[in-house]
C-alpha positions in Angstrom: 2.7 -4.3 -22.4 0.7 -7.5 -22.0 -2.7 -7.2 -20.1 -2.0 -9.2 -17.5 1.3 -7.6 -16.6 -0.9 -4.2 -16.3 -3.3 -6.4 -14.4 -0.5 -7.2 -12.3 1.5 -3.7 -12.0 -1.4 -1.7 -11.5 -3.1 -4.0 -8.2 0.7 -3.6 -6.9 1.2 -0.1 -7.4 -2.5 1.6 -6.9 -2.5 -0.8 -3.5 0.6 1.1 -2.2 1.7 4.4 -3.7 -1.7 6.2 -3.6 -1.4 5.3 0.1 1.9 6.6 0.8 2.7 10.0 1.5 -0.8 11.0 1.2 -1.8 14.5 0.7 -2.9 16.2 4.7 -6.0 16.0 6.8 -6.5 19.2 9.4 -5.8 16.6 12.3 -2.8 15.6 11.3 -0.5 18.3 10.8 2.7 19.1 12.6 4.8 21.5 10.5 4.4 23.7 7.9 6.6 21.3 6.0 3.8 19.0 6.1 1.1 21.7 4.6 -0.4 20.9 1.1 -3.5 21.4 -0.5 -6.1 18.5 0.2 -5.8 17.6 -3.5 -2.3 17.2 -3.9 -1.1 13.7 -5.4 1.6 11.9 -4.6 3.5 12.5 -7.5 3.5 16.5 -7.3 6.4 17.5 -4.8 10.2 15.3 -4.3 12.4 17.2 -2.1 16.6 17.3 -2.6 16.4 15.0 0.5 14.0 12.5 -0.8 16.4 12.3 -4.1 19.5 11.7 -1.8 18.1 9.6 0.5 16.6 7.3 -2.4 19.5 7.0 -4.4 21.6 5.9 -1.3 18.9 3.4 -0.5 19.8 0.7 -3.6 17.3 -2.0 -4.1 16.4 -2.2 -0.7 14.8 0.5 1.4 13.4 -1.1 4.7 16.8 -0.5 6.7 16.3 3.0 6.4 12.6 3.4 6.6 12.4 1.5 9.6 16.0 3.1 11.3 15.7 3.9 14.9 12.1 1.8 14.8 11.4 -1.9 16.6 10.1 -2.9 13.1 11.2 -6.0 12.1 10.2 -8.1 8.8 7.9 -10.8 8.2 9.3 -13.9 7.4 7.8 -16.6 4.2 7.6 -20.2 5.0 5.9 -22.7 2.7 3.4 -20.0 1.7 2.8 -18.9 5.4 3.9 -15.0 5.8 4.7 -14.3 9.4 4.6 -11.1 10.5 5.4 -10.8 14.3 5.6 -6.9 14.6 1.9 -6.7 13.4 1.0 -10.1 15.0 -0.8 -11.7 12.3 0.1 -14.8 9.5 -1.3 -14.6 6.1 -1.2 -18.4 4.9 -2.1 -19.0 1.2 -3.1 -22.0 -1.1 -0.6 -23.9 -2.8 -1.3 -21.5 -5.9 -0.5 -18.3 -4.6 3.1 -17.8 -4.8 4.9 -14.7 -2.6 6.7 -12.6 -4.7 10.6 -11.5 -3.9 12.1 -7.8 -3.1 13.3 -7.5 -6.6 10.5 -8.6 -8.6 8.2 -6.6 -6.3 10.4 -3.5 -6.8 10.6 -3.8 -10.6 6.6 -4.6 -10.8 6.5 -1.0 -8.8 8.6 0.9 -11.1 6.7 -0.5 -14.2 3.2 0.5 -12.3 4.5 3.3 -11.9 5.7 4.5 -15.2 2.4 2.9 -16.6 0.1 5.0 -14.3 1.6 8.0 -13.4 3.9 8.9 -16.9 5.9 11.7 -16.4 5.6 11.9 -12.6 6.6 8.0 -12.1 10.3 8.9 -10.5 8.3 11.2 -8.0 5.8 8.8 -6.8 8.4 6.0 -6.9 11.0 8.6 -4.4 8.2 9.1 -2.1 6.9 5.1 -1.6 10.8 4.5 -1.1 11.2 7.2 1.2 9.1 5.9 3.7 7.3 2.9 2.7 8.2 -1.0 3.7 6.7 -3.1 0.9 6.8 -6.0 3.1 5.1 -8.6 1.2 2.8 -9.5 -2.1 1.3 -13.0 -3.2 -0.2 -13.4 -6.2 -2.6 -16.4 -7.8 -1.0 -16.4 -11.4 -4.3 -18.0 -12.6 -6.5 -15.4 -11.1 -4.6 -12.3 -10.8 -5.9 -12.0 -7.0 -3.3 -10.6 -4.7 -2.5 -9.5 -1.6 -0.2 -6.9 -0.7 1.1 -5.7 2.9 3.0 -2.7 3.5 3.9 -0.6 6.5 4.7 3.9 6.0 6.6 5.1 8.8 4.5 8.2 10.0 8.2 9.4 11.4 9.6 9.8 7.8 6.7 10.7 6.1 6.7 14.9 4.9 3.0 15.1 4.5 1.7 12.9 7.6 1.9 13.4 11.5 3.1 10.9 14.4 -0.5 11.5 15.4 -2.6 10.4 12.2 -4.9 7.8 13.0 -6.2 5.0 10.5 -9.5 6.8 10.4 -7.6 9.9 9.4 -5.2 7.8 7.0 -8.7 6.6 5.2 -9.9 10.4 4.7 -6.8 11.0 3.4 -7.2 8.4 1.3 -10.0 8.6 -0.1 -9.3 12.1 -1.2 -6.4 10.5 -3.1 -8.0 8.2 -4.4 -9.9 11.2 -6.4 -7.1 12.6 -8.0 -5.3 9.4 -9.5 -4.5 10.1 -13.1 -6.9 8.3 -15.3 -7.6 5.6 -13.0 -12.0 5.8 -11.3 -12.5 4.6 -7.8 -15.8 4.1 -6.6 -16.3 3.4 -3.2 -18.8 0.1 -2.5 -18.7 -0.4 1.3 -16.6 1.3 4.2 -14.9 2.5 5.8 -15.7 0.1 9.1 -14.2 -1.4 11.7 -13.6 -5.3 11.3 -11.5 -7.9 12.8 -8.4 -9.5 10.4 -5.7 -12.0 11.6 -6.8 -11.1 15.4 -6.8 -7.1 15.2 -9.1 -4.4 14.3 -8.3 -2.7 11.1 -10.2 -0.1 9.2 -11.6 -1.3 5.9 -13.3 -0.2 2.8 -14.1 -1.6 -0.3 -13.6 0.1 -3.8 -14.9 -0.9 -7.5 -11.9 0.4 -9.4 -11.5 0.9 -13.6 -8.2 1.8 -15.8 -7.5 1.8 -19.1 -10.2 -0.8 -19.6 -9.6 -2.7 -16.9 -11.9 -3.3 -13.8 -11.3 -5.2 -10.9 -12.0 -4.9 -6.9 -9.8 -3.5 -4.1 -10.6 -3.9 -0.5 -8.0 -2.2 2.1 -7.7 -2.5 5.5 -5.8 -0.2 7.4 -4.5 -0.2 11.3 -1.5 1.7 13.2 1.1 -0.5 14.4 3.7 2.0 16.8 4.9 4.5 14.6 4.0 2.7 11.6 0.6 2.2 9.1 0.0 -1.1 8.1 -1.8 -1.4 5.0 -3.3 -4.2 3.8 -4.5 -4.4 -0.1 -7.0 -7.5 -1.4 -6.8 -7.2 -5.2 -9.7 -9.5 -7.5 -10.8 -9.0 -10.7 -13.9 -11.1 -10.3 -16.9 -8.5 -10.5 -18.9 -11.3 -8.4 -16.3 -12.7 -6.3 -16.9 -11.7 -2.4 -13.4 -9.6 -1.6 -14.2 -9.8 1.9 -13.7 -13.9 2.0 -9.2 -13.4 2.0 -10.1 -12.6 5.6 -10.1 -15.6 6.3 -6.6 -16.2 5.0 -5.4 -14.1 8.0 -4.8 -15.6 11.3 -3.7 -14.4 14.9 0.1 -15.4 15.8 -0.6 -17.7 18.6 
């Protein structure tokens, strides 16, 4: 695999699947379905449901994530992502290019296989099962990207209706731990900032894989039922994360 396909497959899926269907915090539980050790990864437990309900999902899983929700989609037009149920745009330079469904799924499924080995088909069940990746743009020249994803806490097995995005941080960061092979250091955060007209939840994280480091910086908010994350991917050690802010805008 060519370095900057790893480049690309890891900022995709380290930016989303050790996010969804995160391991428990104590003020967040609702069942003892939803019990697990504050350790566990996402790759360790796929239920017979998560199988079925994965296989009957296809290509395309936001239908039935978002079932019985008000979530609706953003929309791409000439490099402008709108996104009216979180009511902010993300509008790019003419050399960022938004990726579609298909080549973001496949990017997640070779991420997936190259970080987590022999437990890729778990983690890939789980981030299907309840996980809208609604949008990523990538700068081919740079590797920067941004991806934008919503979990819906309702079908989530490990989260309640009640986490917060402070809680979703913890849980996280505890994640974030327990990656296979893949170091996360944690450079700023989490705090409360302002992006595209909301407050979100952000912290910044030096991260290193297979020889490879680059910068992450996530920002995280609840929108209804759903947690919007938010993933700023560079791999300039100098480059100051925290300027794609100003990419985001309120809808007016």
């Amino acid at each position: 695999m060519k370095r900057t396909t790893l480049k690309l497959t890891l900022a995709l899926l380290l930016s989303v699947c050790t996010l969804a269907g995160c391991g428990d915090s104590s003020s967040s539980k609702k069942s003892e379905k939803k019990s697990k050790p504050e350790t566990t990864t996402v790759a360790e437990e796929k239920t017979e449901e998560q199988k079925t309900t994965v296989k009957d999902n296809g290509g395309s899983n936001a239908s039935n994530v978002a079932e019985g929700t008000d979530f609706k989609r953003g929309v791409v037009e000439n490099n402008v992502y709108t996104n009216e149920f979180a009511g902010f745009k993300l509008s790019v330079p003419d050399e960022w290019k938004f990726l579609d469904d298909d080549t973001i799924q496949k990017m997640m499924n070779m991420g997936a296989d190259a970080t987590y080995s022999s437990n890729a088909d778990a983690v890939k069940d789980i981030v299907n099962q309840t996980t809208i990746n609604d949008a990523v743009c990538m700068n081919s020249k740079t590797n920067q990207s941004v991806t934008i994803t919503f979990e819906n806490l309702n079908k989530s097995i490990v989260l309640s209706t009640d986490t917060t995005a402070e809680d979703y941080f913890k849980i996280a960061d505890r994640q974030f731990a327990v990656v296979p092979n893949v170091k996360y250091t944690k450079e700023e955060g989490p705090e409360t900032v302002t992006l595209g007209g909301k407050e979100y939840i952000r912290a910044i994280y030096s991260v290193e894989y297979s020889g490879v480091s680059y910068k992450q910086s996530y920002y995280i908010a609840r929108v209804g039922d759903f947690m919007n994350v938010v993933a700023v991917t560079s791999y300039d050690p100098d480059e100051d994360i925290a300027a794609f802010e100003s990419y985001f805008s309120a809808i007016d």
